[in-house]
C-alpha positions in Angstrom: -14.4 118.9 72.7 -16.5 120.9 70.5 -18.0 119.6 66.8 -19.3 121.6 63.9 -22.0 120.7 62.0 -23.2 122.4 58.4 -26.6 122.1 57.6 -27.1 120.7 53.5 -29.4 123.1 51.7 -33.0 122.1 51.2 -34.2 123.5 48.3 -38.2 124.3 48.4 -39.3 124.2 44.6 -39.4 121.0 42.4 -37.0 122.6 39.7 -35.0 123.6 42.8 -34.9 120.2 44.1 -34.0 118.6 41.0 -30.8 121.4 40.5 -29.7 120.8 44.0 -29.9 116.6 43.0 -27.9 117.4 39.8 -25.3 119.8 41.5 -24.8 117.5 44.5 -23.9 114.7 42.4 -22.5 116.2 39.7 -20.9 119.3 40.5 -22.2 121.1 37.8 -22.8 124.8 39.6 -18.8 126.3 39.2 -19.1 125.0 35.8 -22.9 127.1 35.4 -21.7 130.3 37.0 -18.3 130.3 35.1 -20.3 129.8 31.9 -22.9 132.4 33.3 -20.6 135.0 33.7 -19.2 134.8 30.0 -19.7 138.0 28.4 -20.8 138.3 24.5 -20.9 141.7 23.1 -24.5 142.3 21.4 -24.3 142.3 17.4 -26.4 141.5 14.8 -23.6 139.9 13.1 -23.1 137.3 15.6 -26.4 135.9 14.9 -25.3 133.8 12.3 -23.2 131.2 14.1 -26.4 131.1 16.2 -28.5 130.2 12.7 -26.4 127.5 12.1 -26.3 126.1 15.6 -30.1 126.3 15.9 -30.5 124.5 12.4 -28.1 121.9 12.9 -30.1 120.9 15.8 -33.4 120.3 13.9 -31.8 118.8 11.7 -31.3 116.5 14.8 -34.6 116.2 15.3 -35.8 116.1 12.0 -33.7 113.3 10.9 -34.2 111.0 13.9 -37.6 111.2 12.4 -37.1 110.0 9.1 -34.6 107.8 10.2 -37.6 105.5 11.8 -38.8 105.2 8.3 -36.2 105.1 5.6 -34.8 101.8 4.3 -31.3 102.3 2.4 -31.4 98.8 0.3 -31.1 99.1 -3.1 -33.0 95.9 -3.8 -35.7 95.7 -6.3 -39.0 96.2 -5.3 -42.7 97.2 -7.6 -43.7 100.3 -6.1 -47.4 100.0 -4.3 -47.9 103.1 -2.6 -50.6 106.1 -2.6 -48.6 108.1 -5.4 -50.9 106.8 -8.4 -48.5 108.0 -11.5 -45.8 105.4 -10.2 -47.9 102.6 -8.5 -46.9 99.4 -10.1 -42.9 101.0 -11.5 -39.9 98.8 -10.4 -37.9 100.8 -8.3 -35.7 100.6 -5.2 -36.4 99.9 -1.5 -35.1 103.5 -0.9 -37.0 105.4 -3.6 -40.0 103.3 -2.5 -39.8 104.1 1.3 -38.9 107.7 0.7 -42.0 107.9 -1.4 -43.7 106.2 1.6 -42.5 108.9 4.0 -43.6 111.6 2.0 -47.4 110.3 0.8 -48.1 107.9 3.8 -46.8 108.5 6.8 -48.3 110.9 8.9 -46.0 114.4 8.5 -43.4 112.7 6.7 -43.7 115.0 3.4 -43.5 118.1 5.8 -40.5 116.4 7.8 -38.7 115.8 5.0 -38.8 119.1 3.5 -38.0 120.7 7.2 -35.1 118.3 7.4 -34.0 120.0 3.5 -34.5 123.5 4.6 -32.8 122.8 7.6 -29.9 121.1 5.3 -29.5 124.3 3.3 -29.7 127.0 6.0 -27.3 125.1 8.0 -24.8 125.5 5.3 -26.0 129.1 4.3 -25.6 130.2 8.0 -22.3 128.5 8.6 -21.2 130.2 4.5 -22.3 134.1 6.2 -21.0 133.1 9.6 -17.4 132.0 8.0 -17.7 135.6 6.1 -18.1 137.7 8.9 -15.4 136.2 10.5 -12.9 136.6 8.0 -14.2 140.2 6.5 -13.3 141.4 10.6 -10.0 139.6 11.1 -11.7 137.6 13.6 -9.2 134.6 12.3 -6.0 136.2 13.9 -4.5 135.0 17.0 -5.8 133.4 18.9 -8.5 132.0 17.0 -6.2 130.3 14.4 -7.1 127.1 15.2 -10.8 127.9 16.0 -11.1 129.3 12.0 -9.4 126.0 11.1 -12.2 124.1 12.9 -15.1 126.4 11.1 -13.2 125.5 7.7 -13.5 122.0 9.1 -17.3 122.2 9.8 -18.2 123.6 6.5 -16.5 121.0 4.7 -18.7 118.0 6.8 -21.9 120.4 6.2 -21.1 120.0 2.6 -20.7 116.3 3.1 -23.5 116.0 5.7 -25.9 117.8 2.4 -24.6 115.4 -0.6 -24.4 112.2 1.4 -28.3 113.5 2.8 -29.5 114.2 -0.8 -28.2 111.1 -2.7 -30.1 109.0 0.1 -33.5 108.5 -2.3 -32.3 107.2 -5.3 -34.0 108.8 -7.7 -32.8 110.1 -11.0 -31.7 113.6 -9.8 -29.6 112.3 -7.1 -28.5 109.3 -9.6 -27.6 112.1 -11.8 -25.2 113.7 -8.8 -23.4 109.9 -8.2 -22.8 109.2 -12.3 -20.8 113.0 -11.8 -18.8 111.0 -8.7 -18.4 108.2 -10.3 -16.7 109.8 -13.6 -15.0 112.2 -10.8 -13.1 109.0 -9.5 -12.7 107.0 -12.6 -11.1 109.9 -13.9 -8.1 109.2 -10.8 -4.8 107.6 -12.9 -4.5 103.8 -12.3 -6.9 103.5 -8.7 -9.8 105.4 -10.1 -11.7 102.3 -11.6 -10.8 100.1 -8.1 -11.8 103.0 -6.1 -15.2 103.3 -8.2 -16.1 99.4 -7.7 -15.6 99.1 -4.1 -17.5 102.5 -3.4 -20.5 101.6 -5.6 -20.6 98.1 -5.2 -19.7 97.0 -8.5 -20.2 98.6 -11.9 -22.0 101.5 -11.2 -24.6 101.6 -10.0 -23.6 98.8 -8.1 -25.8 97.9 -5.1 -24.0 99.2 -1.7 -24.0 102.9 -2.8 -27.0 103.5 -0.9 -26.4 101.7 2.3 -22.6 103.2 2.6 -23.6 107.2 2.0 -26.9 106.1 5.2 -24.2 105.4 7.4 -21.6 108.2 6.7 -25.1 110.5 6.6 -26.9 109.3 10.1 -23.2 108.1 11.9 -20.3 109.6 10.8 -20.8 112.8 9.7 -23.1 114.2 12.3 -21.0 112.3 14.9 -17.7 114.7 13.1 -20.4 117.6 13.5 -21.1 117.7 16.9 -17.1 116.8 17.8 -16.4 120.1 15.7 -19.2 122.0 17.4 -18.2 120.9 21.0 -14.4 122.2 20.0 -15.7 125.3 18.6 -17.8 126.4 21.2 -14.6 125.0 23.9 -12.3 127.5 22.4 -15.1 130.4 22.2 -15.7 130.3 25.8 -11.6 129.7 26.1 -11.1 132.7 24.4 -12.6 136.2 25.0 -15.1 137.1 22.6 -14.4 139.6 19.7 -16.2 142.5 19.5 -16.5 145.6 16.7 -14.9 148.7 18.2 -16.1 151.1 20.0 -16.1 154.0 23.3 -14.9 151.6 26.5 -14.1 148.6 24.4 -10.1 147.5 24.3 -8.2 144.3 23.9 -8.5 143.8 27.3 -12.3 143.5 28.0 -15.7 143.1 26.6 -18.5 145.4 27.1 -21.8 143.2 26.8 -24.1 141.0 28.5 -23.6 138.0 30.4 -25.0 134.2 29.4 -27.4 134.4 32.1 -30.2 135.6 32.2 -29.9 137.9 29.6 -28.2 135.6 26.7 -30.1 132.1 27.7 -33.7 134.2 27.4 -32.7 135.9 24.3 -31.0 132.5 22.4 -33.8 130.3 23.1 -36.6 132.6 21.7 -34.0 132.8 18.9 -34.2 129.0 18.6 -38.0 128.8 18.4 -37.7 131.9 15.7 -35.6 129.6 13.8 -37.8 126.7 14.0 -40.9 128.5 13.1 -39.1 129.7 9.9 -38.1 126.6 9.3 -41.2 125.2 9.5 -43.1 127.9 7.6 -40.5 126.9 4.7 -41.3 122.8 4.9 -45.1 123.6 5.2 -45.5 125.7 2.4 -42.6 125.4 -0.1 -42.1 122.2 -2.1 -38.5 121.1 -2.2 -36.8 118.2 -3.8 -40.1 116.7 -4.9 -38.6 113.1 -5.8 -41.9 112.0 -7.0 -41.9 114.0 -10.3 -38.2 112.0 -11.2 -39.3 109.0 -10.7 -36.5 105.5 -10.3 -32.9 106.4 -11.3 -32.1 104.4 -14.2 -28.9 105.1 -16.2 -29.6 105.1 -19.0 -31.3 108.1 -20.0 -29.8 111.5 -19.6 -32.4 114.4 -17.6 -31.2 118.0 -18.2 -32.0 120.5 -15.5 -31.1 118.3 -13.2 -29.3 120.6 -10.7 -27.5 120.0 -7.2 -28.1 121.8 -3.8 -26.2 125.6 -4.1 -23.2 124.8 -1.8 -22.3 121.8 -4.2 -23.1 123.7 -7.6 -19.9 125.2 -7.8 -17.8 121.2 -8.3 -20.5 120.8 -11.4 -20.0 124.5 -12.8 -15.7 123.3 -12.4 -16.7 120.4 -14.5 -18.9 122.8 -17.3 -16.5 125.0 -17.4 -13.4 123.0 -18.3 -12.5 122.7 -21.8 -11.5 119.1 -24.0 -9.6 121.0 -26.1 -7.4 124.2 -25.9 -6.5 125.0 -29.0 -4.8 122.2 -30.6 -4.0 120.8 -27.2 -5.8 118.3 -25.7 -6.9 117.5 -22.0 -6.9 113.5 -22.1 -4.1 112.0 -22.6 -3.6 107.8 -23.3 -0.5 106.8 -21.1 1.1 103.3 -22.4 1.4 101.0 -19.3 3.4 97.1 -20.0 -0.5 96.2 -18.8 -1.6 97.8 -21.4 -2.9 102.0 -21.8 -4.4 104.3 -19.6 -6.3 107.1 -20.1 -6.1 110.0 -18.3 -8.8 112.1 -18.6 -7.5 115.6 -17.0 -10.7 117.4 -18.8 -12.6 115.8 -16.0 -9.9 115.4 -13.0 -8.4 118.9 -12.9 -11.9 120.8 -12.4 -12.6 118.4 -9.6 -9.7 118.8 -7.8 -8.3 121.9 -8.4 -10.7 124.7 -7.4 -11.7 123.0 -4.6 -8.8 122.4 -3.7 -7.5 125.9 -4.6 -10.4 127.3 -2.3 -10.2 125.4 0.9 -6.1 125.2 1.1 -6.4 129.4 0.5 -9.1 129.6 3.4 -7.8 126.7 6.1 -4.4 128.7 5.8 -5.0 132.3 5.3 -4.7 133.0 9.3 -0.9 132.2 9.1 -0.9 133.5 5.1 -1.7 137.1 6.7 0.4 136.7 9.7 3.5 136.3 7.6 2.7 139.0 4.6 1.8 141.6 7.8 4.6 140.2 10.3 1.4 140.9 12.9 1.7 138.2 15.9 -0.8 140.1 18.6 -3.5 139.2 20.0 -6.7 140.8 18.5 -9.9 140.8 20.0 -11.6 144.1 18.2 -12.5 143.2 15.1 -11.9 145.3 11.4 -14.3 147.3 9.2 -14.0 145.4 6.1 -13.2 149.0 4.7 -10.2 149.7 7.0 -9.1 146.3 5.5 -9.4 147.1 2.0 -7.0 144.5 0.6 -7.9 141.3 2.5 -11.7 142.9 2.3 -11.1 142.2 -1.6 -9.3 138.9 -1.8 -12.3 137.6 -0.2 -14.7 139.6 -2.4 -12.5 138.1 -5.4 -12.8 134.0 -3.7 -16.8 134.5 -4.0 -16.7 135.9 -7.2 -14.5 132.8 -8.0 -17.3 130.6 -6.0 -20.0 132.1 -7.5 -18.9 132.0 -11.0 -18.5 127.9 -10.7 -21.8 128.3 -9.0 -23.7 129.5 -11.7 -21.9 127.3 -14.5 -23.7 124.5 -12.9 -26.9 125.8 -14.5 -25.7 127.5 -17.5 -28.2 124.9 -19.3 -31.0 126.5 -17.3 -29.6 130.2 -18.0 -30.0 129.7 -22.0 -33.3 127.8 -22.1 -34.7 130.7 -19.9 -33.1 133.5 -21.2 -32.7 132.0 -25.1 -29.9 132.5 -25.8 -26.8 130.0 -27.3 -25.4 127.5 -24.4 -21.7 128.2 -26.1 -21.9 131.9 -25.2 -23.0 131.5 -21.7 -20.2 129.5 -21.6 -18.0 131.5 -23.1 -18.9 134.6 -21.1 -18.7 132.5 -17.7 -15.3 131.0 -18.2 -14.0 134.9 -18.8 -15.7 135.6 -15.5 -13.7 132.4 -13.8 -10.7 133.8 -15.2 -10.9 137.9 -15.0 -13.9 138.3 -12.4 -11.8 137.7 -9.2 -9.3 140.3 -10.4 -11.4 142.9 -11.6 -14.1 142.0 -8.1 -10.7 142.8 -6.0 -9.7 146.1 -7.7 -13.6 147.3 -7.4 -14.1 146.4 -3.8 -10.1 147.7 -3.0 -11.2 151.4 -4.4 -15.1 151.4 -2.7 -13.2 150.6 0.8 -10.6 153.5 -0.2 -13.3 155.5 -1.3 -15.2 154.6 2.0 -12.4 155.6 4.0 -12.0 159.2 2.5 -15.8 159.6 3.4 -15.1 158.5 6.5 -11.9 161.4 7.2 -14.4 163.5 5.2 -16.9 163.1 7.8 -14.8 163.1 11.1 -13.2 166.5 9.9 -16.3 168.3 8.7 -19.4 167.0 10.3 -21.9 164.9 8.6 -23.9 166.9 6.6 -27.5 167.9 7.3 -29.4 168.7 4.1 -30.2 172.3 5.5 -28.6 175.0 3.5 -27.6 178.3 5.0 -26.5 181.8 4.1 -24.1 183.9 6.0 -24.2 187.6 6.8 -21.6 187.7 3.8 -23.8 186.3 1.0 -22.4 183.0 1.2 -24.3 179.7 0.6 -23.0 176.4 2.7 -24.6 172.8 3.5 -25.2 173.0 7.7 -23.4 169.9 9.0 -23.8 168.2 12.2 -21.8 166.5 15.0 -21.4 163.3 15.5 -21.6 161.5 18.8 -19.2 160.1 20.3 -20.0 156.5 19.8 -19.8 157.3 15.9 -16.9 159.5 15.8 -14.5 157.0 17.3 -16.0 154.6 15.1 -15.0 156.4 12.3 -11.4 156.8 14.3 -10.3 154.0 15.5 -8.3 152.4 13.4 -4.7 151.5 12.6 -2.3 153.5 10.8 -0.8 150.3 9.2 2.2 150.7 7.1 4.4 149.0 4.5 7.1 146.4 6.6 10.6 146.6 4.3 12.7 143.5 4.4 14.2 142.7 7.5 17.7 141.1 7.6 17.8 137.9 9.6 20.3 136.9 12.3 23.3 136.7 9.9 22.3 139.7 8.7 21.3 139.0 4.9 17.9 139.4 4.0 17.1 136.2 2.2 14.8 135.6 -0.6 11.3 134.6 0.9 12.0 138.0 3.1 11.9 139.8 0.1 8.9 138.2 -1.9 7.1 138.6 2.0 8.3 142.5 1.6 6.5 142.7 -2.0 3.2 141.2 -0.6 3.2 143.5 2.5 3.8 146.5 0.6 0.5 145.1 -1.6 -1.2 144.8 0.8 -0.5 148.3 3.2 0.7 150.4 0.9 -2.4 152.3 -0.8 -3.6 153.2 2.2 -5.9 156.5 4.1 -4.3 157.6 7.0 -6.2 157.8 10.4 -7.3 161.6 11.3 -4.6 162.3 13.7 -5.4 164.8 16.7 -3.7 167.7 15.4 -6.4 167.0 11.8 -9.5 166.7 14.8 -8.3 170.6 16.9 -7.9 172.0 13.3 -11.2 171.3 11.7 -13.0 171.8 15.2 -10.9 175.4 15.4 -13.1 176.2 11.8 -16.9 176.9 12.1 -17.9 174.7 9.5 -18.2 171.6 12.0 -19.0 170.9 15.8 -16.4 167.5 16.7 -17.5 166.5 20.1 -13.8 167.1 22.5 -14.3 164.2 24.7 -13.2 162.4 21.6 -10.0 164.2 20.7 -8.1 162.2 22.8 -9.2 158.6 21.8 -8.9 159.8 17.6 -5.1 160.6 18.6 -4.9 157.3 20.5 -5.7 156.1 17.1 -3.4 156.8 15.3 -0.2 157.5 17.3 -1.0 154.9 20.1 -1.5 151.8 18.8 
C-alpha cells in the first residue's frame, strides 16, 4: 500500500512568512488574486471617488485624535487656558476643551484644522464624484442600486460635517442649532416636543452637545463605512465602466489590473492626498473658534456662515418670502387646546428643496429608464454632449444648488460689494426661479452645438492653421486626420430616437404611456445624428480631408449597429 505525502510551503522572507500565516488560517489568497485580477480602466475622472475614500480615512485618523481630548458637556466652567483674550469668560466644558486642543495640546490646532479640511474635501470629492457619475450615465443598470448608495453616502457626509461642526459650542455653531431649532419648531403640533427632547429643554438646553458627539464619533461614521463597504462590494460585483473607445465594448474592460499596477499607484495617491491635506491644516486657518468666543443667545452675529455643502438649507430659508403679495405664509390654526401657528415661511424652504433635490437624484436611475424605455446593461459611459438633455437637467439642479448656496451669504455679498441686501435678494430669488430653466436651454444648445463640431470634424478633418493655395488660385485651411483613437471617439455614439406610445396588452395606450411618450420625445427628439458610413466614404472620396479607413467600419457600427 502506497501513501502520498504533500510537502506545506515554507516561505523564506519574514513578510512571506507572515502571508503564508495569514493565508493558512484564513484563506485569504482566492479572495487576493480575484481582487487582483479586477480590471479598472485608467481615467482621470475616476480619481474622485478615490479623493473621497482617501479623505474619509484621515478623517479616521484625525478624529480618533481629537476624540482623546474633547469633552462634549455643556456644563459651566470659567475658561483658564493659554488664549489670554478669553481667560477668566464662563463658557462650556466643550468650548473650553476645544480651545484646549487647539492652544495646548501638542498639534491639536493643526489636527483640528486637518480633521476640517478633511471634512470639506470629503464632501467636495464625493459632490464631483456623484457628478461624473451621473453626467456619463454611469447610474443605469446595473448600478441602480450602487447610485442609490452614493445618494446615501452624501447625505451622512452632510450629516457627518454639521453634527462635526456644531461639536464646539461656540457662537457660530450656536448660530447653526438656533436655525435647527426654529427648523423644528416650525413642524405643526410635534415641532415644540421634538425641539425639547433634542436640545434638552428650552433651547439651548443641556444634552445638545453630548447627543450630536455620539451621532458624530458612533453613528455616522459607523453608517459611512457600512455604505462604503457596499459601494465598493457592488463595484468589484460589477464590471467597471469605462469612456468609449477602439477595443472597448460592453463586454470587456481594457485597463490595468489591482495588482501591482493599481495598489502602487492608489497608495502614492493616498500619501498625495494627505500631504495636501496637511499643507491646508498647516498653513490655512479654518473655523478659528477663538475669535467667537461662548455661544450665548442672546445676541445676534452677522456673517456668521455654514460649511458650503450646508449653505444651500440657509440660502432656502433667505430666500423665502413672509408675504406674497397680500398672502401670507404663517397661518394661526384654532385647536380645542387652543391655536397653533404654522409658520410655513420657515417650514417649506426647509423641507422642500431639499427634499425636491434628493427625491429627483435617489430616483432619476428609474426616472430615465421609464422616459427612454432603455433596460440594458451599460457599461461605456456618455459624453455629457451626446446626452445633451440629461447633460442639462443636471446643469439646471446645480444652478438650483448653487443659487440656495449663495443666498446663504447674500449679507456678506452687499456689505462687500455695497450694494442694497433687498436687491441681492431680489435678483437671487429670480435666479432660484428662472436660472435652472434658462442653465438647461444653454447647456442643451452648447452640447448641440458640440455635436455639429464634432460631425464637422469627423467629415472634414480637424483643421491645421496652415493655409494653402491651389494650382487654381484657390485659398483653403489644410486640415488634418485624426487618429483612430479620436475619430471613433467622435463616432461612437447612439443614434437615439423619439419612442411613440406603445399600446399595452389590451391594446389601448393608457394615459401615463402617453405623458412617458411627451417626455421621451423631450428628451431625444432635438437631436445630431451619428456620421453614418456612407457620410465617412463620401467626405474621405473629397480631397479636403484624410479619414483614417481602419475606422470606417466601427463609425458605421455606430450608428446602424447598436
Amino acid at each position: 500500500m502506497s501513501t502520498s505525502t504533500t510537502t506545506e510551503y515554507q516561505a523564506s522572507t519574514p513578510t512571506g512568512k507572515i502571508a503564508n500565516f495569514m493565508d493558512t488560517r484564513a484563506g485569504l489568497s482566492p479572495m487576493v488574486k480575484e481582487f487582483g485580477r479586477k480590471i479598472f480602466p485608467d481615467h482621470w475622472s475616476f480619481m474622485f471617488g478615490e479623493v473621497a475614500l482617501y479623505t474619509f480615512i484621515i478623517l479616521l485618523m484625525s478624529g480618533t485624535f481629537l476624540t482623546l481630548f474633547f469633552d462634549p458637556s455643556m456644563a459651566h466652567t470659567t475658561y483658564e487656558g493659554s488664549y489670554k483674550p478669553l481667560y477668566g469668560v464662563e463658557m462650556s466644558v466643550a468650548y473650553a476643551s476645544a480651545l484646549d486642543i487647539s492652544f495646548d495640546i501638542r498639534g491639536g490646532l493643526f489636527m483640528r484644522q486637518v480633521h476640517h479640511w478633511a471634512a470639506l474635501l470629503f464632501v467636495a470629492a464625493m459632490s464631483v464624484h456623484m457628478l461624473r457619475v451621473f453626467f456619463t450615465g454611469a447610474f443605469r443598470r446595473p448600478r441602480e442600486l450602487n447610485w442609490v448608495v452614493g445618494c446615501t453616502l452624501l447625505i451622512l457626509g452632510l450629516a457627518a460635517g454639521f453634527t462635526g461642526y456644531s461639536l464646539p459650542d461656540e457662537m457660530l455653531s450656536g448660530n447653526g442649532l438656533r436655525i435647527i431649532d426654529g427648523v423644528v419648531k416650525a413642524i405643526p403640533l410635534i415641532g415644540t416636543y421634538i425641539s425639547f427632547f433634542l436640545f434638552g429643554g428650552e433651547f439651548p438646553g443641556d444634552d445638545i452637545i453630548g447627543r450630536l458627539y455620539i451621532l458624530h464619533v458612533l453613528v455616522v461614521p459607523a453608517l459611512i463605512l457600512l455604505m462604503i463597504v457596499i459601494h465598493l462590494f457592488m463595484v468589484v460585483v460589477h464590471k467597471h465602466t469605462q469612456y468609449p473607445g477602439p477595443g472597448r465594448t460592453e463586454n470587456n474592460v481594457v485597463g490595468y489590473p489591482v495588482g501591482p499596477v493599481y495598489a502602487a499607484k492608489a497608495g502614492g495617491f493616498f500619501f498625495i492626498v494627505f500631504g495636501v491635506v496637511a499643507l491646508l491644516g498647516g498653513f490655512f486657518t479654518i473655523n478659528a473658534i477663538w475669535n467667537y468666543g461662548p455661544y450665548d443667545p442672546s445676541p445676534v452675529q452677522a456673517g456668521t456662515q455654514p460649511d458650503w455643502y450646508i449653505g444651500f438649507v440657509d440660502g432656502a430659508l433667505r430666500l423665502m418670502p413672509g408675504w406674497l403679495g397680500e398672502f401670507s405664509f404663517k397661518w394661526d390654526i384654532p385647536f380645542p387646546w387652543g391655536t397653533n401657528t404654522l409658520a410655513l415661511g420657515v417650514l417649506l424652504p426647509a423641507l422642500v428643496p431639499a427634499g425636491i433635490l434628493f427625491s429627483v437624484m435617489f430616483g432619476w436611475p428609474w426616472i430615465e429608464r421609464w422616459i427612454t424605455k432603455d433596460n440594458r446593461e451599460h457599461h461605456i459611459l456618455d459624453r455629457p454632449r451626446n446626452a445633451p438633455t440629461r447633460t442639462g437637467v443636471g446643469v439646471a439642479g446645480i444652478i438650483w444648488y448653487c443659487v440656495m448656496w449663495a443666498a446663504a451669504s447674500s449679507d456678506l455679498i452687499a456689505t462687500h460689494f455695497s450694494v442694497s441686501l433687498n436687491d441681492v435678494t431680489y435678483w437671487l430669488r429670480a435666479l432660484f426661479v428662472f436660472g435652472p430653466f434658462i442653465g438647461f436651454i444653454i447647456t442643451k444648445r452648447v452640447c448641440l452645438a458640440l455635436q455639429r463640431k464634432d460631425r464637422e470634424i469627423v467629415l472634414h478633418g480637424r483643421e491645421a492653421g496652415v493655409i494653402e493655395m491651389t494650382p487654381e488660385g484657390e485659398f483653403r485651411e489644410r486640415h488634418e486626420r485624426l487618429d483612430d483613437f479620436r475619430l471613433y471617439k467622435l463616432v461612437s455614439f447612439e443614434n437615439k430616437k423619439p419612442i411613440p406610445a406603445q399600446p399595452g396588452r389590451d391594446g389601448k395606450i393608457k394615459a401615463a404611456e402617453k405623458q412617458r411618450a411627451k417626455f421621451n420625445r423631450w428628451f431625444y427628439e432635438e437631436r445630431v445624428e451619428p456620421v453614418t458610413r456612407e457620410e465617412l466614404a463620401e467626405a474621405k472620396s473629397h480631397d479636403h480631408s484624410d479619414v483614417p479607413s481602419a475606422v470606417e467600419g466601427q463609425s458605421g457600427q455606430s450608428s446602424i449597429g447598436h
